[in-house]
mmCIF entry with sequence, helices, sheets and N, C-alpha, C, O atoms, coordinates in Angstrom:
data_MODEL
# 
_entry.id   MODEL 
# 
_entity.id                         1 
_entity.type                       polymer 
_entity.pdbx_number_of_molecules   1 
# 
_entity_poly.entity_id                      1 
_entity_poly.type                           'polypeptide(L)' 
_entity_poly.nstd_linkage                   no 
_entity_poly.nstd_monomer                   no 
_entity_poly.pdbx_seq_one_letter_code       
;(UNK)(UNK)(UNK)(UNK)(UNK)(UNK)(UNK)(UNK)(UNK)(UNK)(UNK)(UNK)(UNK)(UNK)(UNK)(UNK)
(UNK)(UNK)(UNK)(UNK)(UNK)(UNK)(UNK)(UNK)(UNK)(UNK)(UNK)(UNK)(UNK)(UNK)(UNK)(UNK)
(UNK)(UNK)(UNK)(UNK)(UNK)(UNK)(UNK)(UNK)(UNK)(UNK)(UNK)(UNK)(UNK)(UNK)(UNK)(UNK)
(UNK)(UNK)(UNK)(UNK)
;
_entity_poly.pdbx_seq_one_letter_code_can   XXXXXXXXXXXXXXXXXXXXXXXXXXXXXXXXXXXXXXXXXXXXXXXXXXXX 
_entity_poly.pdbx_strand_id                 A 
# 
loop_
_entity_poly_seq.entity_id 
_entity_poly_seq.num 
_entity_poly_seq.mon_id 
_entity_poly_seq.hetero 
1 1  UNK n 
1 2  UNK n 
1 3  UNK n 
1 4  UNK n 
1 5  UNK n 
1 6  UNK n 
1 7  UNK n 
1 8  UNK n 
1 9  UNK n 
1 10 UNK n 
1 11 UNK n 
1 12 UNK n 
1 13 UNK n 
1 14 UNK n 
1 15 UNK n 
1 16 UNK n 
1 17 UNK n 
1 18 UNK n 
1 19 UNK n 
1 20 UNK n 
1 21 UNK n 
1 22 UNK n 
1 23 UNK n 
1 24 UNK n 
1 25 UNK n 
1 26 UNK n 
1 27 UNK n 
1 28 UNK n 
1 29 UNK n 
1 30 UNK n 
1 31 UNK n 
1 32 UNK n 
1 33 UNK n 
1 34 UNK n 
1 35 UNK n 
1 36 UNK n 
1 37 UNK n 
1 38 UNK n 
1 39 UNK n 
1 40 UNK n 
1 41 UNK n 
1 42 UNK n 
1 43 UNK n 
1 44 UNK n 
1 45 UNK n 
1 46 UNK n 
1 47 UNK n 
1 48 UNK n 
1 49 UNK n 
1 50 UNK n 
1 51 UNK n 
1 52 UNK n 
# 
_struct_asym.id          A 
_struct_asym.entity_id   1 
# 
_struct_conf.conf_type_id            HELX_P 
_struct_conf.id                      HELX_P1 
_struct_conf.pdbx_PDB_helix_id       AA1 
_struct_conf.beg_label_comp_id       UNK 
_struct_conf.beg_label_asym_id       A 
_struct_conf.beg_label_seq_id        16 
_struct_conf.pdbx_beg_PDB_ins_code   ? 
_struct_conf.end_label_comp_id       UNK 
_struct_conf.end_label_asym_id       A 
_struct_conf.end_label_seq_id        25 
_struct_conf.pdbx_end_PDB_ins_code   ? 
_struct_conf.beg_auth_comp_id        UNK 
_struct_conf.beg_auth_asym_id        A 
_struct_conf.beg_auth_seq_id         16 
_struct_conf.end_auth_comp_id        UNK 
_struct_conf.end_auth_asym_id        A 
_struct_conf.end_auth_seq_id         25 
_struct_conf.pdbx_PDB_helix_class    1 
_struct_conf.details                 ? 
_struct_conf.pdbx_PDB_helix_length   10 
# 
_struct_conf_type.id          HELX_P 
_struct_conf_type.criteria    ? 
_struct_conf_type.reference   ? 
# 
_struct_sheet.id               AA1 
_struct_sheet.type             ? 
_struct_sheet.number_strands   3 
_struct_sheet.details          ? 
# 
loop_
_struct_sheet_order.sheet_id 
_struct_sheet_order.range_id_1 
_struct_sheet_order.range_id_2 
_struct_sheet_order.offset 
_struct_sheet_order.sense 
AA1 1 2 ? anti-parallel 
AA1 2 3 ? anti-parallel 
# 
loop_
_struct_sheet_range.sheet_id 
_struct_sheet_range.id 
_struct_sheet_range.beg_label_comp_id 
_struct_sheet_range.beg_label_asym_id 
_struct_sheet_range.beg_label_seq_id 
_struct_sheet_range.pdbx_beg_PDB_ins_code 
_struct_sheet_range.end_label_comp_id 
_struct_sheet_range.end_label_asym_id 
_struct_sheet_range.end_label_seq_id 
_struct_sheet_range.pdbx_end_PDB_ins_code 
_struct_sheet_range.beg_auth_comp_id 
_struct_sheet_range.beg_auth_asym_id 
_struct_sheet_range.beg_auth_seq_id 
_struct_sheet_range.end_auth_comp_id 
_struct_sheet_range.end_auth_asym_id 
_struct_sheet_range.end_auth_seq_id 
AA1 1 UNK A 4  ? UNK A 12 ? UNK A 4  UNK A 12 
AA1 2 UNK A 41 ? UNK A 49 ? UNK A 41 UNK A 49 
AA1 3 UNK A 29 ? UNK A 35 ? UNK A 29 UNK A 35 
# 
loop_
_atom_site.group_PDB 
_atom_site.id 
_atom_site.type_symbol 
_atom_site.label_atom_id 
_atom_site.label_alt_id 
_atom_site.label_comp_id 
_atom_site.label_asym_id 
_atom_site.label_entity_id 
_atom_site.label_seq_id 
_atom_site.pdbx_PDB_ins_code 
_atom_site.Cartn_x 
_atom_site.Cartn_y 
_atom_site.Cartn_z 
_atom_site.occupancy 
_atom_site.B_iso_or_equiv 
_atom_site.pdbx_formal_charge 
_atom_site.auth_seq_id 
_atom_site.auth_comp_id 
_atom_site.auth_asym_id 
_atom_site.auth_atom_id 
_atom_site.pdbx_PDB_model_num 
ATOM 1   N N  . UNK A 1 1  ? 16.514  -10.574 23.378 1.00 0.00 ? 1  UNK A N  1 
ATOM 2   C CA . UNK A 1 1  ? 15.164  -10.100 23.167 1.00 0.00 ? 1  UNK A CA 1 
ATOM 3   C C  . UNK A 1 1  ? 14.946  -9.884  21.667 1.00 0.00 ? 1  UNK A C  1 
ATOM 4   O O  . UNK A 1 1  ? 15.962  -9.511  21.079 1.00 0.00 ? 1  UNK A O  1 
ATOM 5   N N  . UNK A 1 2  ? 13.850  -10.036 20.917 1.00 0.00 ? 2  UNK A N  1 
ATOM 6   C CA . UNK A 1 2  ? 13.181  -10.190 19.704 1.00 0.00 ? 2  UNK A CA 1 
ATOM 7   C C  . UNK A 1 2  ? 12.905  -8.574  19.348 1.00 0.00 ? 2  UNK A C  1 
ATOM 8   O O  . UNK A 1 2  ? 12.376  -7.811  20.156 1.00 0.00 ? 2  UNK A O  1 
ATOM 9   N N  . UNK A 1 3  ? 13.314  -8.204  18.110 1.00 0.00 ? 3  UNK A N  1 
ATOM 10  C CA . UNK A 1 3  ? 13.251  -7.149  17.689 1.00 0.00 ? 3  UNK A CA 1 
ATOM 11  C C  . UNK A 1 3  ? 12.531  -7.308  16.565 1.00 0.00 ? 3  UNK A C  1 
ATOM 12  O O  . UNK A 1 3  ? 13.080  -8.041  15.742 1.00 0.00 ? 3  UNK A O  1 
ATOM 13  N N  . UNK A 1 4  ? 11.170  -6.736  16.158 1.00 0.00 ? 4  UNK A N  1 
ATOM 14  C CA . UNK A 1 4  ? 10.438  -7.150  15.001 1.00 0.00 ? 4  UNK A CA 1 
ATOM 15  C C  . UNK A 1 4  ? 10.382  -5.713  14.209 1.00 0.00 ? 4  UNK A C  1 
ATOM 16  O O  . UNK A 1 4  ? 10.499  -4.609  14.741 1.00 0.00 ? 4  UNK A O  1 
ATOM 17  N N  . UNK A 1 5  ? 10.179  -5.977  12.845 1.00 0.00 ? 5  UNK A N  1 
ATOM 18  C CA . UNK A 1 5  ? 9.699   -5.112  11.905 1.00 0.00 ? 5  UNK A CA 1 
ATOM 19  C C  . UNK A 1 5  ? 8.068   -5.351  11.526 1.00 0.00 ? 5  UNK A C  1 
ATOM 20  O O  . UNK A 1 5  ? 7.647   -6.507  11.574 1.00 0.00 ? 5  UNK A O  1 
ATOM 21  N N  . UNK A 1 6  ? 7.127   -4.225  11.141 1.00 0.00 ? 6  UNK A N  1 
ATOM 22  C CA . UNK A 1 6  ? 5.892   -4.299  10.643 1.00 0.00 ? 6  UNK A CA 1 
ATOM 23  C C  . UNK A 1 6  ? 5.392   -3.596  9.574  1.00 0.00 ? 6  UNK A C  1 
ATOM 24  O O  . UNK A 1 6  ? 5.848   -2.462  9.427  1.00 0.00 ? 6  UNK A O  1 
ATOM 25  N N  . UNK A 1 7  ? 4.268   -4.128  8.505  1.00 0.00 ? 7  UNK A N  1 
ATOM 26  C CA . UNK A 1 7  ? 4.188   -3.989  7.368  1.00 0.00 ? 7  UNK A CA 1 
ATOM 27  C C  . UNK A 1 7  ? 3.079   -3.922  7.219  1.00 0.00 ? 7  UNK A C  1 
ATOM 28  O O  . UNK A 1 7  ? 2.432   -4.850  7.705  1.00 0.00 ? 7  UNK A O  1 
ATOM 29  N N  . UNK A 1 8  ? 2.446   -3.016  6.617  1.00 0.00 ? 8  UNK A N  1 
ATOM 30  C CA . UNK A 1 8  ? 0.724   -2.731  6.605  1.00 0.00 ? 8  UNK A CA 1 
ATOM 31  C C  . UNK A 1 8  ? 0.135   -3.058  5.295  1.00 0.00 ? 8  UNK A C  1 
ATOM 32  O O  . UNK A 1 8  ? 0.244   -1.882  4.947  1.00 0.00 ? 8  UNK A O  1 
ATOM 33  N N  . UNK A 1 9  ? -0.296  -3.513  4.451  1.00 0.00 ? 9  UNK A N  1 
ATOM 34  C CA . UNK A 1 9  ? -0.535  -3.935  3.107  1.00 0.00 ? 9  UNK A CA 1 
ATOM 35  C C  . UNK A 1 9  ? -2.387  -4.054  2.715  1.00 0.00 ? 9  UNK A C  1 
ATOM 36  O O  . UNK A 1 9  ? -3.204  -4.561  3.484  1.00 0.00 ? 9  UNK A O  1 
ATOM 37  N N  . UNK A 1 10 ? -2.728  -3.438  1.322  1.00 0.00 ? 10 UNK A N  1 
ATOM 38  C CA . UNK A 1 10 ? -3.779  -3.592  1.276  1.00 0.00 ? 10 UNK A CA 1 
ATOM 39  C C  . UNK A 1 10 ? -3.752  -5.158  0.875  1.00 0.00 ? 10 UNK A C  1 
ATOM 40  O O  . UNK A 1 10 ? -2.873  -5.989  0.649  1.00 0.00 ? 10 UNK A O  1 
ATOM 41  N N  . UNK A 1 11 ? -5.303  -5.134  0.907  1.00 0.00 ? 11 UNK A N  1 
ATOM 42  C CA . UNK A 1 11 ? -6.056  -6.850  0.583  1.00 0.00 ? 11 UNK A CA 1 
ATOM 43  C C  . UNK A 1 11 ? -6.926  -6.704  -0.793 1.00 0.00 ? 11 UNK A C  1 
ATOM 44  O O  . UNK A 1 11 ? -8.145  -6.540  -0.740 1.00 0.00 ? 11 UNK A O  1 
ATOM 45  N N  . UNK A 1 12 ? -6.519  -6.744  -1.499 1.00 0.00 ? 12 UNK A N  1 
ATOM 46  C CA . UNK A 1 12 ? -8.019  -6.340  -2.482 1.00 0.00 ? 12 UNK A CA 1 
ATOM 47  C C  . UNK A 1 12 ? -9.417  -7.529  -2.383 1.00 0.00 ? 12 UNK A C  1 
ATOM 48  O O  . UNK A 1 12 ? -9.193  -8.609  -1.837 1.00 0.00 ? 12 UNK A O  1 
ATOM 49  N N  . UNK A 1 13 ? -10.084 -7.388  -2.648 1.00 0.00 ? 13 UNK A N  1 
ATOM 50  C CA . UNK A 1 13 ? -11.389 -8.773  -2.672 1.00 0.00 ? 13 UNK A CA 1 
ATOM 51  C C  . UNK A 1 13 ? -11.214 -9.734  -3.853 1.00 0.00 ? 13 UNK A C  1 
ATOM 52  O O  . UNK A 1 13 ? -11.642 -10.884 -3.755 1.00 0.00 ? 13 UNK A O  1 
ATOM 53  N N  . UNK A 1 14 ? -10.785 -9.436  -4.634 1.00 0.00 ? 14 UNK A N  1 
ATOM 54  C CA . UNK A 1 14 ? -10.320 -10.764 -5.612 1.00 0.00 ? 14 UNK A CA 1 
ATOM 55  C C  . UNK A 1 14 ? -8.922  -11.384 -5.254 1.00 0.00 ? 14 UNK A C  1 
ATOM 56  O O  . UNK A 1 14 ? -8.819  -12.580 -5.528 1.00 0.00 ? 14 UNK A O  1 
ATOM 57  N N  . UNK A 1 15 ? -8.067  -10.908 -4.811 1.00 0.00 ? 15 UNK A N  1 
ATOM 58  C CA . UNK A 1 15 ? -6.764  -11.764 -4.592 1.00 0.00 ? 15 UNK A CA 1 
ATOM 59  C C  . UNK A 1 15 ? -5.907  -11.651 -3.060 1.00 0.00 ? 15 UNK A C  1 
ATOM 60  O O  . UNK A 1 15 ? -4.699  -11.431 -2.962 1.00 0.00 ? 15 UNK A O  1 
ATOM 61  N N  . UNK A 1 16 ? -6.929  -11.876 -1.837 1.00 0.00 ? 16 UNK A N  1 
ATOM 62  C CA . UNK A 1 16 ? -6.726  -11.707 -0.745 1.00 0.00 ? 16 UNK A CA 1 
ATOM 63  C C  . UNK A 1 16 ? -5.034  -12.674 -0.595 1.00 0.00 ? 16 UNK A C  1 
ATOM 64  O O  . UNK A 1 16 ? -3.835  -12.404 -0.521 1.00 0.00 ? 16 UNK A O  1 
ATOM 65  N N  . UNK A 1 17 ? -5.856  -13.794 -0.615 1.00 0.00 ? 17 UNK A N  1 
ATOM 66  C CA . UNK A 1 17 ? -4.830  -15.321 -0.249 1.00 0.00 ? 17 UNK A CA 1 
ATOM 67  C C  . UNK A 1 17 ? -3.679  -14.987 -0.817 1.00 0.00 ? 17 UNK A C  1 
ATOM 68  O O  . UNK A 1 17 ? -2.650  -14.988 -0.140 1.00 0.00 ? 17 UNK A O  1 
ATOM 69  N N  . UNK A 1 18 ? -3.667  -14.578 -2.423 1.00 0.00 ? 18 UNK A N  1 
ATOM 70  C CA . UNK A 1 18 ? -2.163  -14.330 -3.044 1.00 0.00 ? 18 UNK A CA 1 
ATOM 71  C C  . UNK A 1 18 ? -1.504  -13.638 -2.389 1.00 0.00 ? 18 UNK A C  1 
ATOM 72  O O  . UNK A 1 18 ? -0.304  -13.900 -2.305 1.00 0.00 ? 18 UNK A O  1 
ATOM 73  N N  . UNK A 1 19 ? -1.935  -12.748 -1.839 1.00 0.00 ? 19 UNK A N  1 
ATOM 74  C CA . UNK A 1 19 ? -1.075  -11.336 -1.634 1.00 0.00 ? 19 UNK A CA 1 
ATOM 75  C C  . UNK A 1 19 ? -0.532  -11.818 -0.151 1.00 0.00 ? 19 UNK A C  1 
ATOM 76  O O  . UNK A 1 19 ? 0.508   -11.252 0.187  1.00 0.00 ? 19 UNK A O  1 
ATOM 77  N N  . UNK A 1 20 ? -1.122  -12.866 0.878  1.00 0.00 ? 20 UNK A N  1 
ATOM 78  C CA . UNK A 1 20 ? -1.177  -13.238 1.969  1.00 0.00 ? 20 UNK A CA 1 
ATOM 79  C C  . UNK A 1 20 ? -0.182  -14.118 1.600  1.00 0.00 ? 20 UNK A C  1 
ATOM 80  O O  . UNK A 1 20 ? 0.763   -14.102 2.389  1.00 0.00 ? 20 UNK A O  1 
ATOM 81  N N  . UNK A 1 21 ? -0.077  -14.818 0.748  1.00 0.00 ? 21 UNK A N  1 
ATOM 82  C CA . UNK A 1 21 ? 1.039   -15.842 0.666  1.00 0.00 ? 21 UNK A CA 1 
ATOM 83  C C  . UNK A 1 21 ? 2.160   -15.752 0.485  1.00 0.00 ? 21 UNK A C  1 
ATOM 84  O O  . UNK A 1 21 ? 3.183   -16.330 0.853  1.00 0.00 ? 21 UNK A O  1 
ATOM 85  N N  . UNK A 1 22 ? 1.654   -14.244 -0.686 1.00 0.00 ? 22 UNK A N  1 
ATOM 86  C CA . UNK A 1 22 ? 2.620   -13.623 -1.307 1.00 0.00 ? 22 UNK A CA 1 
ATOM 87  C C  . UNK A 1 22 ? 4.112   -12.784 -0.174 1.00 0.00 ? 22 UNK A C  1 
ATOM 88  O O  . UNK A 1 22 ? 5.324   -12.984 -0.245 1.00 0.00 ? 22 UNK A O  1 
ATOM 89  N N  . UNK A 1 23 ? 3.569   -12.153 0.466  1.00 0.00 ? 23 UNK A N  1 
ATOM 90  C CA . UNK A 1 23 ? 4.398   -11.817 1.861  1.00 0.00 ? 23 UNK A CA 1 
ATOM 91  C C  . UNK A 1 23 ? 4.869   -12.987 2.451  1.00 0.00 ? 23 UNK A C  1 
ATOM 92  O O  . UNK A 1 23 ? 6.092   -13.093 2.544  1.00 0.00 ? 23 UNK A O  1 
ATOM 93  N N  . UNK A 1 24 ? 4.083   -13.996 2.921  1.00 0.00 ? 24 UNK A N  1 
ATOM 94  C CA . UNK A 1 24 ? 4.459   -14.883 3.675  1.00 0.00 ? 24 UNK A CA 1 
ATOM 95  C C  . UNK A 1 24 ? 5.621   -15.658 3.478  1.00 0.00 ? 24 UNK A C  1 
ATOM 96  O O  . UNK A 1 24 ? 6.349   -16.146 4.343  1.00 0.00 ? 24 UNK A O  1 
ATOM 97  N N  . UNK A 1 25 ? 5.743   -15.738 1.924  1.00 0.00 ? 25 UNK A N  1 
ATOM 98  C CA . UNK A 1 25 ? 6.893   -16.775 1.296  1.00 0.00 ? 25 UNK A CA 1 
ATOM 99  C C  . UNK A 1 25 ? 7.986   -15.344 2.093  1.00 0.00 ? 25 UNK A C  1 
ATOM 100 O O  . UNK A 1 25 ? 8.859   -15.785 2.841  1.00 0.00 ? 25 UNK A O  1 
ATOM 101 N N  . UNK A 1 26 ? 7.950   -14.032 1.972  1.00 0.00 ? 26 UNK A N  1 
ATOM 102 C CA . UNK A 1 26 ? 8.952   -13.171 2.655  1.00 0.00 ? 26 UNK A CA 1 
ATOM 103 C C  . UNK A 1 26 ? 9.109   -13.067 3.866  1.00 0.00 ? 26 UNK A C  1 
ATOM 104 O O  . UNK A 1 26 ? 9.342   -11.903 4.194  1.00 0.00 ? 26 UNK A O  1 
ATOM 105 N N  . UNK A 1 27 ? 9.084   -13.758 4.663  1.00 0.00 ? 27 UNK A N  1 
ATOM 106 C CA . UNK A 1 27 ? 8.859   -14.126 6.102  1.00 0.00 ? 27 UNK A CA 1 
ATOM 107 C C  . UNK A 1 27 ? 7.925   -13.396 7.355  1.00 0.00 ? 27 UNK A C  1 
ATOM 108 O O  . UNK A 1 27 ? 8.043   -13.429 8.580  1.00 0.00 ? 27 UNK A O  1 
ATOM 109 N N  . UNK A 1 28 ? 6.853   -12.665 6.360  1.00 0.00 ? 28 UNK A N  1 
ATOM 110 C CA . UNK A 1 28 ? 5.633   -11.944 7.047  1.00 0.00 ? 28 UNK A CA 1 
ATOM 111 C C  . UNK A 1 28 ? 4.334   -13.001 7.840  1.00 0.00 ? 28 UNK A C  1 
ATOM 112 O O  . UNK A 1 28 ? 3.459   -13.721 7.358  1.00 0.00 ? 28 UNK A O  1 
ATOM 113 N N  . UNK A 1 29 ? 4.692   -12.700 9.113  1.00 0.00 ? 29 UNK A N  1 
ATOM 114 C CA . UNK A 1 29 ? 3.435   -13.092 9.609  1.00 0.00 ? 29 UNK A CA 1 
ATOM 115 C C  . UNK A 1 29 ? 1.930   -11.877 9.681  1.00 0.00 ? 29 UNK A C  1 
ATOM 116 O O  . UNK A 1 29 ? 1.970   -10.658 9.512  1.00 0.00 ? 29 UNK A O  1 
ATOM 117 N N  . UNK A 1 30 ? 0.985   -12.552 9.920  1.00 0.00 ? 30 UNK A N  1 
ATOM 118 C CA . UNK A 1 30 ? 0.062   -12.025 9.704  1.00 0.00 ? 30 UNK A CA 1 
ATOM 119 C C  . UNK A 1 30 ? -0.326  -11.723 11.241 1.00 0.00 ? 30 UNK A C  1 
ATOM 120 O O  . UNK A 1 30 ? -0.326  -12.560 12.144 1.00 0.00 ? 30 UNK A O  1 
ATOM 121 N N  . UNK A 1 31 ? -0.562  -10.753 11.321 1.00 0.00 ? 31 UNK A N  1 
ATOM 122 C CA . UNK A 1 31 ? -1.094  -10.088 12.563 1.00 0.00 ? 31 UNK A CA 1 
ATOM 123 C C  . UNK A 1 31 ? -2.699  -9.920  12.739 1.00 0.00 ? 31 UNK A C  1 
ATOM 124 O O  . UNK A 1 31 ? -3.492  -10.484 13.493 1.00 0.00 ? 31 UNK A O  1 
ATOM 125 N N  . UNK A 1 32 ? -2.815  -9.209  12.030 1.00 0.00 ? 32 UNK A N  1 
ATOM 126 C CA . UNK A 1 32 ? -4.702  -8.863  11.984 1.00 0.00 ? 32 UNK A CA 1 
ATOM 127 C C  . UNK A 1 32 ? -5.145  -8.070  10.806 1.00 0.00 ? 32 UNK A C  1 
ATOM 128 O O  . UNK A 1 32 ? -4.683  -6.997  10.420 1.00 0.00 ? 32 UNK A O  1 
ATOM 129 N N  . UNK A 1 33 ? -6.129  -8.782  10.290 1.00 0.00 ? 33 UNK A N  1 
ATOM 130 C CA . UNK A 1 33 ? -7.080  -7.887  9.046  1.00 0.00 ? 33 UNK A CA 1 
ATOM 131 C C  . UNK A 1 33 ? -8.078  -7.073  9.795  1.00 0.00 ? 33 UNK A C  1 
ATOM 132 O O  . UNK A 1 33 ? -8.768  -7.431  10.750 1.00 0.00 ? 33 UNK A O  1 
ATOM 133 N N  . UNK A 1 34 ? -8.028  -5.781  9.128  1.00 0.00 ? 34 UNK A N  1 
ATOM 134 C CA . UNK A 1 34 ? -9.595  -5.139  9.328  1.00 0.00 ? 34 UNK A CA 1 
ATOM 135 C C  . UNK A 1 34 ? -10.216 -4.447  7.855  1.00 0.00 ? 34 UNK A C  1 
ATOM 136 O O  . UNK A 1 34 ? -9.613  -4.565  6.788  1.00 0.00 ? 34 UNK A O  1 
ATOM 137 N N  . UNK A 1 35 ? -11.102 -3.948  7.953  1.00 0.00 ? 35 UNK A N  1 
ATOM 138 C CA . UNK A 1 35 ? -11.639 -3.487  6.529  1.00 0.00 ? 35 UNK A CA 1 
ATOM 139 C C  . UNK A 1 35 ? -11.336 -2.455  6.071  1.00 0.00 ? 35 UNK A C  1 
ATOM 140 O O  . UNK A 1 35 ? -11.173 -1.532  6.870  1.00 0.00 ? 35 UNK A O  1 
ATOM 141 N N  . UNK A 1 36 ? -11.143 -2.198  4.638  1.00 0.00 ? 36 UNK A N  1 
ATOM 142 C CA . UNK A 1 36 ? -10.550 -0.518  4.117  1.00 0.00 ? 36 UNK A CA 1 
ATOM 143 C C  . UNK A 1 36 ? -11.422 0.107   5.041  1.00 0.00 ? 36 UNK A C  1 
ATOM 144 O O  . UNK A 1 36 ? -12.412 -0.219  5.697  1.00 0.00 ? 36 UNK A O  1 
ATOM 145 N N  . UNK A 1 37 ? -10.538 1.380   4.828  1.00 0.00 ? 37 UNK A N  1 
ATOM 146 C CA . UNK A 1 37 ? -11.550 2.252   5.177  1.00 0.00 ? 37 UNK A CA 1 
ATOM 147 C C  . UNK A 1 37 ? -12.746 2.809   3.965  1.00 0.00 ? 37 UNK A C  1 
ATOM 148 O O  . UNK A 1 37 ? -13.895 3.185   4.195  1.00 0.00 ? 37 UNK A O  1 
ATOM 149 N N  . UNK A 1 38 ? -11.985 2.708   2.524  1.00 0.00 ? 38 UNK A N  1 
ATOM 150 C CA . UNK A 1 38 ? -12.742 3.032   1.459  1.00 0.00 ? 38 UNK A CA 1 
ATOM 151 C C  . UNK A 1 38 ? -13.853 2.233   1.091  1.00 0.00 ? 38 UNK A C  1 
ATOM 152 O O  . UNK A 1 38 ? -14.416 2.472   0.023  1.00 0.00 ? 38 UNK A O  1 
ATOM 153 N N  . UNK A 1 39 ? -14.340 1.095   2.004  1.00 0.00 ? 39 UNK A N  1 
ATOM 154 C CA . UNK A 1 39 ? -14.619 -0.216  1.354  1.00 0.00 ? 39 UNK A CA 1 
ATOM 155 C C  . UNK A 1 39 ? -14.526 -1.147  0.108  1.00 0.00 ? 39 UNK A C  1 
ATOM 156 O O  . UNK A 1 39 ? -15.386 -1.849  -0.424 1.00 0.00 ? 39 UNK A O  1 
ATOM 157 N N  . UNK A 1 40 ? -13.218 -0.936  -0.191 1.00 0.00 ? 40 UNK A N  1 
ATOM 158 C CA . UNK A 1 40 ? -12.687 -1.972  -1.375 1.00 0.00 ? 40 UNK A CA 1 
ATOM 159 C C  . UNK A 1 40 ? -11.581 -3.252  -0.882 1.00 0.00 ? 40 UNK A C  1 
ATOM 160 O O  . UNK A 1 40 ? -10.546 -3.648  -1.417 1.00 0.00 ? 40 UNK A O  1 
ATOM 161 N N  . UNK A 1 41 ? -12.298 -3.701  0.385  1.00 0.00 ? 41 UNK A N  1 
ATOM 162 C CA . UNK A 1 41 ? -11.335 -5.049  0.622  1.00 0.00 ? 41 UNK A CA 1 
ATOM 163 C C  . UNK A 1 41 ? -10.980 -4.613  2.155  1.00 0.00 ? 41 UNK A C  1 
ATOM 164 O O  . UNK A 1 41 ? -11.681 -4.023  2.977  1.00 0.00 ? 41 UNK A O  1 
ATOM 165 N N  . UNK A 1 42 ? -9.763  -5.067  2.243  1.00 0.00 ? 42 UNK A N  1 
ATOM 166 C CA . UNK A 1 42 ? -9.090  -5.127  4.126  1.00 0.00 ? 42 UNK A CA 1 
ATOM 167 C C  . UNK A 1 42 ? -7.556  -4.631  4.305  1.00 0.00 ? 42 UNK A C  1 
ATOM 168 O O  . UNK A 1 42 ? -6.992  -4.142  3.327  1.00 0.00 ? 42 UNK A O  1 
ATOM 169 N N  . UNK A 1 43 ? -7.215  -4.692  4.922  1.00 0.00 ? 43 UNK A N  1 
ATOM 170 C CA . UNK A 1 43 ? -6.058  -3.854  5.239  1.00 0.00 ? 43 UNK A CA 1 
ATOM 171 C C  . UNK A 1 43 ? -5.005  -5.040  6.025  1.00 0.00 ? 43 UNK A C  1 
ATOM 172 O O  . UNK A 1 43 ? -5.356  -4.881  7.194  1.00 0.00 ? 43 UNK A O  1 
ATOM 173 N N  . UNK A 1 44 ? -4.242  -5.808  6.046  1.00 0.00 ? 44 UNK A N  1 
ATOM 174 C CA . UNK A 1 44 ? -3.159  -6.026  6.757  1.00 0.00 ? 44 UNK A CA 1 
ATOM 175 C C  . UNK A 1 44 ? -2.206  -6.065  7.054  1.00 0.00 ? 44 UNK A C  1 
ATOM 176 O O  . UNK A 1 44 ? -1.193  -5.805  6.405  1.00 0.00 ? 44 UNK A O  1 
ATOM 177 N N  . UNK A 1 45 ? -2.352  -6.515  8.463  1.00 0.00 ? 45 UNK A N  1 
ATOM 178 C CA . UNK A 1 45 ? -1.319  -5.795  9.531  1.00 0.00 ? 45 UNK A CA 1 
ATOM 179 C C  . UNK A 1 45 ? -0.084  -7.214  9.401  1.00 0.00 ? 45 UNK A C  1 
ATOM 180 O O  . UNK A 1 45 ? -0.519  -8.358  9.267  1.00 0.00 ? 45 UNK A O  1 
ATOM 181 N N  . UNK A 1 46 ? 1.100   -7.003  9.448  1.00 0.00 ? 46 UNK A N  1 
ATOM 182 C CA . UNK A 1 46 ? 2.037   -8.364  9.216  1.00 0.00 ? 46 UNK A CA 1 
ATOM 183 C C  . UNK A 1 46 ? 3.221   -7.695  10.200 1.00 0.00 ? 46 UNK A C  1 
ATOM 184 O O  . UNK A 1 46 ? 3.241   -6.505  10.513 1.00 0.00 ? 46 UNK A O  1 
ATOM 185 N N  . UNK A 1 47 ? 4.088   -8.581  10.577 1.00 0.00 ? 47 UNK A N  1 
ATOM 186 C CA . UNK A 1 47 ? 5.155   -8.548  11.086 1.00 0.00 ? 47 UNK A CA 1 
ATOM 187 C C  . UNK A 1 47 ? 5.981   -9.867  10.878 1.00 0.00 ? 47 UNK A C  1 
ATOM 188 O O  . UNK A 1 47 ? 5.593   -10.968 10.490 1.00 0.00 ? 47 UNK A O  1 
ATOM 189 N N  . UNK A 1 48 ? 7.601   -9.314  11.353 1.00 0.00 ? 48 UNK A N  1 
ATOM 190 C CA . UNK A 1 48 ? 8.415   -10.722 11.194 1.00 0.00 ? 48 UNK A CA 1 
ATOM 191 C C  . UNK A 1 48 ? 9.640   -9.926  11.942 1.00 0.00 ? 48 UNK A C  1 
ATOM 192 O O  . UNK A 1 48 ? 9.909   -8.744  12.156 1.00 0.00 ? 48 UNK A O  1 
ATOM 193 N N  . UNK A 1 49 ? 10.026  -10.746 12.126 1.00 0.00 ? 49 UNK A N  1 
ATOM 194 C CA . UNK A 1 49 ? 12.030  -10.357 13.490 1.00 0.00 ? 49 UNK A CA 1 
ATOM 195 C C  . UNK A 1 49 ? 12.782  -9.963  12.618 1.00 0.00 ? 49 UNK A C  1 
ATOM 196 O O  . UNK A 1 49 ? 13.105  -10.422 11.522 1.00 0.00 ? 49 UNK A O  1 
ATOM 197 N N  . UNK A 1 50 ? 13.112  -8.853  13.309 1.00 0.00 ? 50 UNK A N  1 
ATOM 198 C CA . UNK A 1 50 ? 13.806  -8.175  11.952 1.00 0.00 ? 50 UNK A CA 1 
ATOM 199 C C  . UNK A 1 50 ? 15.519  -8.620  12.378 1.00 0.00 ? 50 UNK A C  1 
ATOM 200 O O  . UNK A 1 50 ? 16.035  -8.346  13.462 1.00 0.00 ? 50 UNK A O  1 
ATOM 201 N N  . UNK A 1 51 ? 16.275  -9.429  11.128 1.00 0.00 ? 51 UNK A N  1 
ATOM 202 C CA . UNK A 1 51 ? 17.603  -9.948  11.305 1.00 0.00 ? 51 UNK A CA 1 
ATOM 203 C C  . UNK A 1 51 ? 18.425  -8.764  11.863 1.00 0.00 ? 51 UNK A C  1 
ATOM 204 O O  . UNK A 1 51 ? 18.199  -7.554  11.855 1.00 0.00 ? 51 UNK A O  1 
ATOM 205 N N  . UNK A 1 52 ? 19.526  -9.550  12.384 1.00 0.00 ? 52 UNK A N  1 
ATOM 206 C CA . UNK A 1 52 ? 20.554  -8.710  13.396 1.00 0.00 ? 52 UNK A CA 1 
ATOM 207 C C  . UNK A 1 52 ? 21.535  -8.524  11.720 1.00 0.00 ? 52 UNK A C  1 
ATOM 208 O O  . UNK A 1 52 ? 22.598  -7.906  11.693 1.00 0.00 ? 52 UNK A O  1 
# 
């Protein structure tokens, strides 16, 4: 059975994609964006299997 780790990260509005890629090259999948709560951008949600 799959044991995952999760990672919550802001988004700012100028450099969403980087920061999205930026994790991703670290083996973060992307789960779901929603919006700050402050309204300065989005919030995401990432996960990845966390090694034995």
């Amino acid at each position: 059975m799959s044991k995952w780790e999760y990672f919550i990260t802001p988004l700012p509005l100028h450099t969403p994609g980087a920061v999205l890629n930026m994790h991703g090259e670290e083996g973060w999948e992307l789960v779901q964006i929603t919006p700050a709560p402050n309204g300065t951008g989005a919030v995401a949600y990432m996960k990845r299997e966390k090694s034995q």
